[in-house]
C-alpha positions in Angstrom: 22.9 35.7 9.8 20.9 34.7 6.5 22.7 31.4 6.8 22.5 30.7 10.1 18.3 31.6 10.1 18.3 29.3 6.8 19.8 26.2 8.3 17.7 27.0 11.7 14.8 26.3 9.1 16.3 23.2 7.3 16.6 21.5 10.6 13.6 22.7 12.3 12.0 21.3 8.3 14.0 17.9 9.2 12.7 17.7 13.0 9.2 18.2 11.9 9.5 15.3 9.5 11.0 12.9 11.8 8.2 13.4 14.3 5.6 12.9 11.9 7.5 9.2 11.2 7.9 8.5 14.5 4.4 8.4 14.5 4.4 5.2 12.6 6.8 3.4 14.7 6.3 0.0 15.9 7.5 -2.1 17.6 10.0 -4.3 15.5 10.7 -7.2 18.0 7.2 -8.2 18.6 6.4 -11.8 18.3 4.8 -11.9 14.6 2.4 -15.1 16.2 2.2 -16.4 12.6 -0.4 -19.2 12.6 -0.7 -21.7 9.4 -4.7 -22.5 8.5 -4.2 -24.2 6.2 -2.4 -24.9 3.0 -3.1 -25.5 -0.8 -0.8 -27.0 -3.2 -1.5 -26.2 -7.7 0.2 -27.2 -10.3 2.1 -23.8 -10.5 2.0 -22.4 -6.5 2.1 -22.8 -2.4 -0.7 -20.8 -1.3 -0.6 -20.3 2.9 -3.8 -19.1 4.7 -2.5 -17.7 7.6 -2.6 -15.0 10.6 0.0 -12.4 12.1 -0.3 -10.3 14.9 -0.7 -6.7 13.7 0.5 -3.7 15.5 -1.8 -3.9 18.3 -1.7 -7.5 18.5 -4.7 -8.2 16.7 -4.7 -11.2 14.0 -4.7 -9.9 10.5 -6.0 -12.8 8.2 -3.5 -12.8 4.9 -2.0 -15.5 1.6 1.0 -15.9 1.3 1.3 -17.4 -2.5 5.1 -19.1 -3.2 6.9 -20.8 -5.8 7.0 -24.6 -5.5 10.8 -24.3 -5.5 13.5 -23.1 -3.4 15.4 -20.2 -4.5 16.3 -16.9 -4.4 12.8 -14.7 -4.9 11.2 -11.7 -5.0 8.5 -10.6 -3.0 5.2 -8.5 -3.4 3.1 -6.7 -0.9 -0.6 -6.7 -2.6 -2.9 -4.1 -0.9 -6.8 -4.3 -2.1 -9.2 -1.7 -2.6 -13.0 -0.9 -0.9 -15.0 -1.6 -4.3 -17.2 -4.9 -5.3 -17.7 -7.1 -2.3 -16.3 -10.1 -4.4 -12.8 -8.4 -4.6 -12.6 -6.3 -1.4 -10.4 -8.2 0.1 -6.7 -10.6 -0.2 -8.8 -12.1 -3.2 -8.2 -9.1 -5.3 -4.7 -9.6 -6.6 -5.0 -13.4 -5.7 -4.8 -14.3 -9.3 -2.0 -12.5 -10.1 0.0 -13.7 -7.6 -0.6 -17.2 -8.3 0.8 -16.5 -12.4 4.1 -14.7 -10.7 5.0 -17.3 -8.5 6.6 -19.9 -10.7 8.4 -16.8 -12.0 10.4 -17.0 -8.7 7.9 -14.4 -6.2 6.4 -14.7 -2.8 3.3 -12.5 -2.6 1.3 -11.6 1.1 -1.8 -10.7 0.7 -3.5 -8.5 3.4 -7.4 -8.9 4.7 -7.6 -5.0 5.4 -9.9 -3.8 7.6 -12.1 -2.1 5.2 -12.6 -6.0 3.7 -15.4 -6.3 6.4 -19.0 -5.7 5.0 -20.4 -2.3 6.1 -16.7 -1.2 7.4 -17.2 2.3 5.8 -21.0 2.9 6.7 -20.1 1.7 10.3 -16.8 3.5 11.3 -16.8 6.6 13.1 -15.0 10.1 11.8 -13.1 10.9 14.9 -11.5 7.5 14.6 -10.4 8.0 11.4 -6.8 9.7 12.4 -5.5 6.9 14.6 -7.2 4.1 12.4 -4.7 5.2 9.2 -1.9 5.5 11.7 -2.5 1.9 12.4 -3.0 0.9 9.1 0.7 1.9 8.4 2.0 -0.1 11.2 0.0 -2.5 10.0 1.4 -2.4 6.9 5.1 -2.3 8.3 4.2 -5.7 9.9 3.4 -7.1 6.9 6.8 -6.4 5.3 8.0 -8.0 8.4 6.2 -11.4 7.6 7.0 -10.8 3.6 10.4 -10.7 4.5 10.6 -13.6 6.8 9.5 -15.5 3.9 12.2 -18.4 2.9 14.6 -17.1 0.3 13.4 -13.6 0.1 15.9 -10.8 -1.9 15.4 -7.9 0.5 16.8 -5.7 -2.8 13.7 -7.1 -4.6 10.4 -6.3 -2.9 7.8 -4.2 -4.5 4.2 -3.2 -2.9 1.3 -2.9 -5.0 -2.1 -1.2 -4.0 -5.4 -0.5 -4.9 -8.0 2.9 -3.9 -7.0 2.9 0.1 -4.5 0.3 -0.4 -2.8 2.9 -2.6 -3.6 6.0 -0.3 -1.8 3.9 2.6 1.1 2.5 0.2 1.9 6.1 -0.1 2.5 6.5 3.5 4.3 3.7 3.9 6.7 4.4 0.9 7.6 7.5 2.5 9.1 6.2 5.3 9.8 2.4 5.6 12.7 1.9 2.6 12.2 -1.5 2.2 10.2 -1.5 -0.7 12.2 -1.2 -3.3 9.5 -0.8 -6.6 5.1 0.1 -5.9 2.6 0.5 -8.0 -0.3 2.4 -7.1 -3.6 2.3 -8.6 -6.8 4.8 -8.0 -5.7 6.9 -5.6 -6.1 10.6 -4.4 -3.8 12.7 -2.9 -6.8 13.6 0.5 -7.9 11.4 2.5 -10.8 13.3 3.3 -12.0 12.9 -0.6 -13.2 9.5 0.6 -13.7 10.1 4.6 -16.1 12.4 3.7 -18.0 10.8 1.1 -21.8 10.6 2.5 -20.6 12.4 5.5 -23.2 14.5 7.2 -21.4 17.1 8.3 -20.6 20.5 7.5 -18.7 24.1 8.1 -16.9 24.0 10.9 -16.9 21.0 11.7 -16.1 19.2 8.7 -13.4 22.2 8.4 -12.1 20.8 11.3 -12.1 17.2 10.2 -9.9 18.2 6.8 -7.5 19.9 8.9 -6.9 17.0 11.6 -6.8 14.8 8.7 -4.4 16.7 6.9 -1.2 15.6 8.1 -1.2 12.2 7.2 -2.0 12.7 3.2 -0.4 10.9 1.0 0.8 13.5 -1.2 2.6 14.9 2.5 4.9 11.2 2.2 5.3 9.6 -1.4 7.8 12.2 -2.0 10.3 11.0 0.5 10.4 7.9 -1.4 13.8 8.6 -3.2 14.8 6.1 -6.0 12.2 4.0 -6.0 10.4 3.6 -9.6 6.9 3.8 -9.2 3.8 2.7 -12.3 0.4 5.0 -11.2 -2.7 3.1 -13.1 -5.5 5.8 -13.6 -9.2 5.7 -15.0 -10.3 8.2 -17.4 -13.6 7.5 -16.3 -13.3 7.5 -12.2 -16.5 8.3 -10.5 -14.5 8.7 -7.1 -11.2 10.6 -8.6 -11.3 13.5 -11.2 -8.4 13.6 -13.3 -6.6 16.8 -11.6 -6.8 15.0 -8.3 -5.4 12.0 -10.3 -2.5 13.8 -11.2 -1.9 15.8 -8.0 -0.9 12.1 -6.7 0.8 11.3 -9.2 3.0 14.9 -9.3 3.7 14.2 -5.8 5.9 11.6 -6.1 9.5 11.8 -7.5 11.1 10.5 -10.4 11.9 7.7 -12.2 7.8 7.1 -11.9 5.3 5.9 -15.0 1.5 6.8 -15.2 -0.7 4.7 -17.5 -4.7 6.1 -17.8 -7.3 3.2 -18.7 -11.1 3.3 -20.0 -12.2 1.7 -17.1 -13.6 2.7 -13.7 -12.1 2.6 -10.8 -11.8 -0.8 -10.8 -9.4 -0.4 -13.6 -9.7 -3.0 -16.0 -7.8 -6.5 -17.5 -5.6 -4.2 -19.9 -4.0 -3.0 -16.3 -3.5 -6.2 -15.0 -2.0 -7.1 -17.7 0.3 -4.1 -17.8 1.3 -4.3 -13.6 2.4 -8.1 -14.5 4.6 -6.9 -17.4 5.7 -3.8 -15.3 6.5 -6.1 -12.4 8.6 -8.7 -14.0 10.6 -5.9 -15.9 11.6 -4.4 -12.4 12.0 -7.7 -10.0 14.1 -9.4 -12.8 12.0 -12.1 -13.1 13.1 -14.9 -15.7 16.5 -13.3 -15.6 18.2 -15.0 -13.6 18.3 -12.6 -10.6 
């Protein structure tokens, strides 16, 4: 009887899990409608402005930054972060994807929707649920177009996000196993940290926000990412993220995983550029030969 009960909870464990994925599912065969703007040519990289239909069809505005080569290459998801207006948006990791691309990667670089000015003033809390469901569709999409990219190793694509782009890389890691490598920078483990920030609302009500929001943390998905080596960049100085939260991210997420803590804010600082660069090239292979 003890057996039977525990694997009646083991399955009733693995139901509940596959009906929180399936509430990221997409649909896979949807035209990606990628339109070219325009196109730049350096002395080092292809940079691609272009558009692809998200999840409910809308454009969403992206770079894709390519070697001038063919080849066999890696490929990077970048994911920016809601911080200076300069950098909130597919500007942030723009540099960094130029200086990997002769090293034989294709990075996409997503326009999220937090990029637009007054985004977090403007929203509304009760559309906060279904807008991070979205965001990882979204997100799926964009590993679509990545991996439509000419001469793409599938066994060599790594995400890399900042603040939400983090919080939503979690998600995503947990149940799309396509990315193969992430690192994740600033994040917390509660979406609700953030939600709420300024928020005027409280009790019950914003009881009943952190509850509804509840499901979809990050720390409930980055687990499920088996085998895949993860680099968590940190502030010791984070106005937005006290250290124990820091962790609790972190902890979350299984092993083989790295955690490197900056004196920076949460912008992070050059040292961690730096250090995702090395980080990445160690894991994609890049220079040897792969």
């Amino acid at each position: 009887m003890r057996i039977h009960l525990l694997l009646l909870v083991c399955l009733a464990s693995l139901w509940a899990h596959a009906g929180d994925a399936q509430m990221f599912a997409y649909n896979k065969d949807a035209a990606l409608n990628l339109v070219e703007k325009s196109t730049e040519v350096s002395a080092t990289a292809t940079r691609r402005d272009i558009t692809f239909a998200g999840s409910d069809g809308q454009p969403i505005r992206a770079y894709v930054v390519s070697p001038l080569t063919d080849g066999s290459f890696a490929g990077v998801l970048y994911v920016h972060w809601l911080g200076d207006p300069e950098t909130t948006n597919r500007t942030q990791f723009l540099k960094e994807a130029e200086q990997l691309a002769p090293q034989g990667v294709v990075s996409l670089l997503l326009d999220m929707p937090w990029s637009a000015p007054g985004w977090f003033e403007k929203r509304k809390l009760e559309d906060d649920y279904e807008f991070s469901i979205r965001q990882v569709k979204d997100l799926r999409r964009a590993l679509d177009v990545l991996l439509s990219q000419k001469g793409i190793d599938p066994k060599r694509v790594a995400y890399v996000g900042h603040d939400f782009g983090s919080m939503y890389g979690a998600l995503l890691l947990g149940i799309d196993s396509r990315v193969h490598y992430a690192v994740l920078m600033a994040g917390t483990p509660v979406f609700s940290d953030w939600f709420l920030l300024g928020a005027k609302i409280a009790g019950a009500e914003r009881e009943a926000y952190i509850k509804k929001m509840a499901p979809l943390d990050p720390t409930n998905y980055i687990g499920d990412a088996k085998s895949v080596p993860m680099l968590f960049q940190f502030s010791n100085h984070d106005e937005y993220i006290p250290k124990e939260r820091a962790e609790g991210f972190m902890q979350a997420a299984k092993e083989p995983k790295e955690v490197l803590w900056y004196d920076a804010g949460h912008g992070l600082n050059a040292q961690a550029a730096a250090d995702r660069e090395k980080w990445l090239e160690s894991k994609l292979g890049l220079g040897t030969g792969k």
